[in-house]
N, C-alpha and C positions, 0 to 999 in steps of 0.2 A: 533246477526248478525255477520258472520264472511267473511274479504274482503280477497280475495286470489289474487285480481288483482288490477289495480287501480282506484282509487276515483273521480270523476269528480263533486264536487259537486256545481252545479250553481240555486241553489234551497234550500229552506229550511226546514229544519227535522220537523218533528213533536217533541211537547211533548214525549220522552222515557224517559224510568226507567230502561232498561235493559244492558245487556253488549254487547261492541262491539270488536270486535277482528282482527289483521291484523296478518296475518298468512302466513307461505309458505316461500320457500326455496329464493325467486325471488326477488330482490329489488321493491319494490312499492312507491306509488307519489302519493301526496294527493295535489287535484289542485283544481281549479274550480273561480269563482264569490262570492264565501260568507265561511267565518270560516264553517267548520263542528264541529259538539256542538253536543257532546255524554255525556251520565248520565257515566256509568265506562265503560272502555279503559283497551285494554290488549295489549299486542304486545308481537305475538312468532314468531319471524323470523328473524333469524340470518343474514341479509343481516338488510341493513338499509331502515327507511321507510323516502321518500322525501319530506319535505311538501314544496309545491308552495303555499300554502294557508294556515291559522292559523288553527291549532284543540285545540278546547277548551273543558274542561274537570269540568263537572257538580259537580263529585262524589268521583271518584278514579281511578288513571290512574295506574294498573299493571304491573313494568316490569319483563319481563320474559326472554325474548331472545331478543337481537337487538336495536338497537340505533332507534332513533325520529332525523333525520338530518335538521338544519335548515340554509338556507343562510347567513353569517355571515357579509355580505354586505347588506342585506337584512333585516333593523331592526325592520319591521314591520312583519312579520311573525315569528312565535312563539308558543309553545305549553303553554294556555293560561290555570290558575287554575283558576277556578271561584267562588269566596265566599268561603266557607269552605272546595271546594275540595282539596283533598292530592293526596298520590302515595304510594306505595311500590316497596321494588325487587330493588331499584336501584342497580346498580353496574358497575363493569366496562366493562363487555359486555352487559351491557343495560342501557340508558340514554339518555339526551338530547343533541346531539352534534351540539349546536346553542343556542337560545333562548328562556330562558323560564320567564314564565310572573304570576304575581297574582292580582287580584281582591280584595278590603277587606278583606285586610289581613294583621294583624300586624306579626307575626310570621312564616319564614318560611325557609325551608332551599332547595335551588335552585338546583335540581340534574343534574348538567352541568357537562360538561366534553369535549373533543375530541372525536376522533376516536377511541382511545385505552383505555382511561381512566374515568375516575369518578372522578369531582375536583371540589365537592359541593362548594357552600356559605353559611356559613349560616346567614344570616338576622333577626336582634331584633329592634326594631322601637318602639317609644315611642307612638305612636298611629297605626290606623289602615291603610296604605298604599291605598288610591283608584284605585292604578295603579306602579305595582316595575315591572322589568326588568330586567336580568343576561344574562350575556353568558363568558364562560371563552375561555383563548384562549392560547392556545401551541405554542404561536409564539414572536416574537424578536420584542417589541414596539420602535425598529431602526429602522425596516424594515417589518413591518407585511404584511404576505403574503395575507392574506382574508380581508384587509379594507384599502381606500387611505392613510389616514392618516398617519404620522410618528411623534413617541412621544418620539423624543432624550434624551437618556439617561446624556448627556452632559448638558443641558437645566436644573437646579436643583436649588432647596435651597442649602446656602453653609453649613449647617447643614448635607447635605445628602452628605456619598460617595460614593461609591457603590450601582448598581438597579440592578435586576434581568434581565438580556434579555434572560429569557426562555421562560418566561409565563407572562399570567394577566388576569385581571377579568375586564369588563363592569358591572356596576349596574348604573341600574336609578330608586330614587328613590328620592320624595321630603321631606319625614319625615323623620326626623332627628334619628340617626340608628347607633347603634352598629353591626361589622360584625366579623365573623370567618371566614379562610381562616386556609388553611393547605397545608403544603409540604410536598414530599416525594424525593426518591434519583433522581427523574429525574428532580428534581426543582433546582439541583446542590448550595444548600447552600451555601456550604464551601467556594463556588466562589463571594460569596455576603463579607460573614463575617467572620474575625478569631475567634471572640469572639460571642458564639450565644446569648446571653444577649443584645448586639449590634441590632440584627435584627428586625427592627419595619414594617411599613406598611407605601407608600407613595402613594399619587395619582397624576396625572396631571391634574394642577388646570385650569379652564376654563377664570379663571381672569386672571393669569398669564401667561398661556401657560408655565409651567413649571413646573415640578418635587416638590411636597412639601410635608411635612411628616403631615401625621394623627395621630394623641394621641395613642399609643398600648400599652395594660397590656404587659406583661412579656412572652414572648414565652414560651410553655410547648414541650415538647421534644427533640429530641438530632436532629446532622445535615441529619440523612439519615428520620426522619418523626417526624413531630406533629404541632403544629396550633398555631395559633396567633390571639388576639382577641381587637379589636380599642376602646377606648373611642364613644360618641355617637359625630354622625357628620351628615351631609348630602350630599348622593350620587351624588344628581346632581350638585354637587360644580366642580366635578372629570369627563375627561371623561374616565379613566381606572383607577385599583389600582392593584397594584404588592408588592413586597417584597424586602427592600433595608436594608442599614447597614447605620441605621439612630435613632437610640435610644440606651441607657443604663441604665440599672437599678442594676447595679453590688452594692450597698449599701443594697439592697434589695432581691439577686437574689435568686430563690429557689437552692435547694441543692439537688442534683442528690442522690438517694439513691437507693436500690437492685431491682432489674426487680422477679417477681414472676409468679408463676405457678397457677394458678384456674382450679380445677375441678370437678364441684359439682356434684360427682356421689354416695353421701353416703357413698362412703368405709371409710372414715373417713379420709382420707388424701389428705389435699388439697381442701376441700370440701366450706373454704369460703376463703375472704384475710383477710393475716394476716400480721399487717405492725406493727414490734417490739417496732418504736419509737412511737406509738400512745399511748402504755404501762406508758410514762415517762409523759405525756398530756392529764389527761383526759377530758379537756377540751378542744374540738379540732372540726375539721368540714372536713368531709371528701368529694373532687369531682371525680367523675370518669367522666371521656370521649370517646368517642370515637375516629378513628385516624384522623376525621375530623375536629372534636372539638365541636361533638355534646354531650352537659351533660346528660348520661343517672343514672345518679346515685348520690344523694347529703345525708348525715346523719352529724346531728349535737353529738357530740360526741359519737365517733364511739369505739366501744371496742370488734370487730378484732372479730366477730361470724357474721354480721349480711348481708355482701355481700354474694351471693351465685352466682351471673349471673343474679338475675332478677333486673330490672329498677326501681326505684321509680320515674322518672320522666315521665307528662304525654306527650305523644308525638306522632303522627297518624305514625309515620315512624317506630315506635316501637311498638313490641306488648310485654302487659305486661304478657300475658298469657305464651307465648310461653319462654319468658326471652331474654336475649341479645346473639344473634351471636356467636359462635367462632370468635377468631379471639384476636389481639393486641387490648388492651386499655390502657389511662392515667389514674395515681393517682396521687392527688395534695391533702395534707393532711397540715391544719393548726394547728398548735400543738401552742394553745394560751397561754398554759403558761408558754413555752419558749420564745417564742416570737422568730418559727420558722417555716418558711416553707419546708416541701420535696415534690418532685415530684420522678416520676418512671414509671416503665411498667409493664403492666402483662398482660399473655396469659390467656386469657378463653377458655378451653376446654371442647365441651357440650358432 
């Protein structure tokens, strides 16, 4: 079933198993008295679709072309996963630009974004979530333009110096949860931190009504991209988290080493990665990422044949058939019998 116009739905679906599609060049609005509840969801339509009402998603929601717009004042509408549903396609011309929501689910990464962008979460929970909630948000928690609230950056632990007023993320969640979060050049870093070692993760706490830092591993990449990932905590302590200059781990920190080329077309050159100090360690544990900070790829000593582009991790956002993306990824390579860590980048080219 394919909608070319808009939705009004004040009635309920039947049992389907089929797909359903919003199509057409035209901005469309999905409205009505009750969630619309499809088995799999596509969307090709380069205009965005409005929801006044929540769509929930049985199966697998497709993006293709076009954003899913949700009122960010609005926190009870939301493009809802239900149980074991996923998605494909995200990207930055097509996403959720508002709220998205899951059902039991311990595992999952939130394809949120703006208008312009894709600025997932991803979410690790030590059990199964009955109900988490996202939406990220391209605006100034001095002054956000789409919610009353104002979350002065002034207002802090005196642990914390610097907060990001570009951006920030909403999550509600009550199990207790490890997150990823990543930036890029428009998250303007360097304005945070001189030292990127410095940069952790802080939320505003709902006890304090102020600025307080959350536990964060060691940031992986340089200041124009890569992602930061929290000890486990609980979302609904926070009602936002952002990116401040509020941690160090400089006794500790990894050690930037060469950016590399992949591309595994058989001609013999270039065809896996190949990372020289993994030679002086062979006992070692290799993670690749994506520039989110999603792990598509883990081998415990690794000896420089055996990445090609395809994933060893399992993951519905990933197919293992087809292999990983073009595109930038992280390596984070433990060389355990130095007792040293590198990180770095490399292009996959399919």
């Amino acid at each position: 079933m394919g909608f070319h116009t808009n939705l009004i739905n004040d009635g309920v679906f039947d049992e389907n198993s089929g797909l359903t599609g919003f199509y057409g060049d035209s901005p469309l609005r999905i409205s009505g008295a009750f969630a619309a509840t499809f088995n799999d969801i596509e969307i090709v339509n380069a205009n965005q679709i409005q929801l006044n009402t929540g769509l929930q998603v049985r199966n697998n929601l497709n993006f293709v072309t076009g954003n899913f717009f949700t009122p960010r004042a609005t926190t009870d509408t939301y493009v809802n996963f239900l149980d074991a549903a996923d998605y494909t396609g995200s990207a930055n011309i097509s996403k959720v630009d508002g709220y998205v929501a899951i059902n039991n689910q311990q595992n999952f990464t939130f394809p949120v974004g703006d208008a312009n962008q894709l600025r997932p979460l991803i979410l690790q929970s030590i059990s199964s979530n009955a109900f988490a909630k996202c939406a990220y948000f391209f605006e100034n928690p001095n002054e956000p333009s789409s919610i009353p609230t104002v979350y002065s950056t002034d207002s802090k632990n005196a642990d914390i110096a610097a907060i990001s007023n570009s951006e920030f993320w909403r999550l509600d969640s009550s199990i207790s949860s490890s997150i990823r979060i990543s930036w890029n050049e428009r998250s303007q870093i360097e304005t945070i931190v001189e030292d990127l070692n410095h940069l952790g993760i802080v939320g505003w706490s709902k006890a304090t009504n102020q600025w307080e830092i959350i536990d964060s591993n060691r940031p992986i990449g340089d200041f124009n991209e890569g992602f930061i990932a929290t000890a486990n905590f609980t979302p609904n302590d926070y009602e936002i988290i952002t990116f401040a200059d509020s941690y160090s781990m400089e006794e500790n920190q990894l050690i930037t080493t060469e950016n590399y080329l992949v591309t595994p077309n058989g001609d013999g050159v270039n065809d896996v990665l190949e990372i020289p100090e993994i030679s002086m360690s062979p006992n070692n544990t290799l993670h690749i990422f994506d520039r989110f900070g999603l792990k598509v790829f883990e081998m415990k000593n690794y000896t420089n044949t055996e990445f090609d582009g395809s994933t060893s991790t399992t993951n519905a956002i990933l197919s293992s058939e087809e292999g990983l993306p073009s595109g930038v990824y992280f390596y984070v390579v433990y060389l355990e019998d130095l007792k040293l860590d590198f990180q770095g980048f490399f292009y996959l080219a399919k």
